[in-house]
C-alpha positions in Angstrom: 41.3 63.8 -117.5 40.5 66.6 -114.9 43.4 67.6 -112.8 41.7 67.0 -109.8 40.4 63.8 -110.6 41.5 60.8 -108.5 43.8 58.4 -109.9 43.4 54.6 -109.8 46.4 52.0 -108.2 46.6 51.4 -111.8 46.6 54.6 -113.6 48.8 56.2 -110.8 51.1 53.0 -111.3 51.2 53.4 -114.6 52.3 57.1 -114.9 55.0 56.5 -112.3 56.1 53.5 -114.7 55.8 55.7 -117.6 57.8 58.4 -116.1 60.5 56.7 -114.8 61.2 55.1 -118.4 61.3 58.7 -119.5 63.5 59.9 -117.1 66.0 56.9 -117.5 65.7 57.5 -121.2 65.7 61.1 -121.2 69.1 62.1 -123.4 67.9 59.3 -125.8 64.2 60.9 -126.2 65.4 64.7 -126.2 67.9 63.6 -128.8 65.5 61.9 -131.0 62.8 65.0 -130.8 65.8 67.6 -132.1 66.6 65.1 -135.3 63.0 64.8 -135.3 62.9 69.1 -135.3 65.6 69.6 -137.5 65.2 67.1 -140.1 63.0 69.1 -142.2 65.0 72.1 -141.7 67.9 70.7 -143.7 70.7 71.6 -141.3 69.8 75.5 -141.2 69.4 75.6 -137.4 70.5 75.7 -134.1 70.8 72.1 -133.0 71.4 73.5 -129.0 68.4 75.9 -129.4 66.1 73.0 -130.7 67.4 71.2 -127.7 66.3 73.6 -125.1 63.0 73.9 -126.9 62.4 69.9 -127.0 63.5 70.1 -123.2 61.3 72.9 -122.3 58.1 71.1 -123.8 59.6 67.6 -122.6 59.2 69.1 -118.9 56.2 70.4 -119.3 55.4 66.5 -120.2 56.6 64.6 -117.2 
């Protein structure tokens, strides 16, 4: 979608929603996306630098 593009109610509701679930969620999905991270990497990295990395791109999201 453009950036400029003008939003419907209903897509404009909907991000909102979406956010807002995210947000209220937000230790539960960061912590998910570092297991998800880390799992291959059989324990041979930084757990807290994988977790500023997932919450660097998990701003960039919302």
């Amino acid at each position: 979608m453009d950036p400029g593009a003008v939003l419907t109610v209903q897509e404009n509701t909907s991000r909102r929603h979406d956010e807002r679930l995210l947000r209220e969620n937000e230790d539960r999905v960061l912590g998910r996306g570092v297991e998800i991270s880390n799992e291959p990497l059989l324990g041979r990295v930084n757990t807290a630098g994988t977790r500023r990395e997932v919450l660097e791109i998990y701003r960039a999201f919302l």
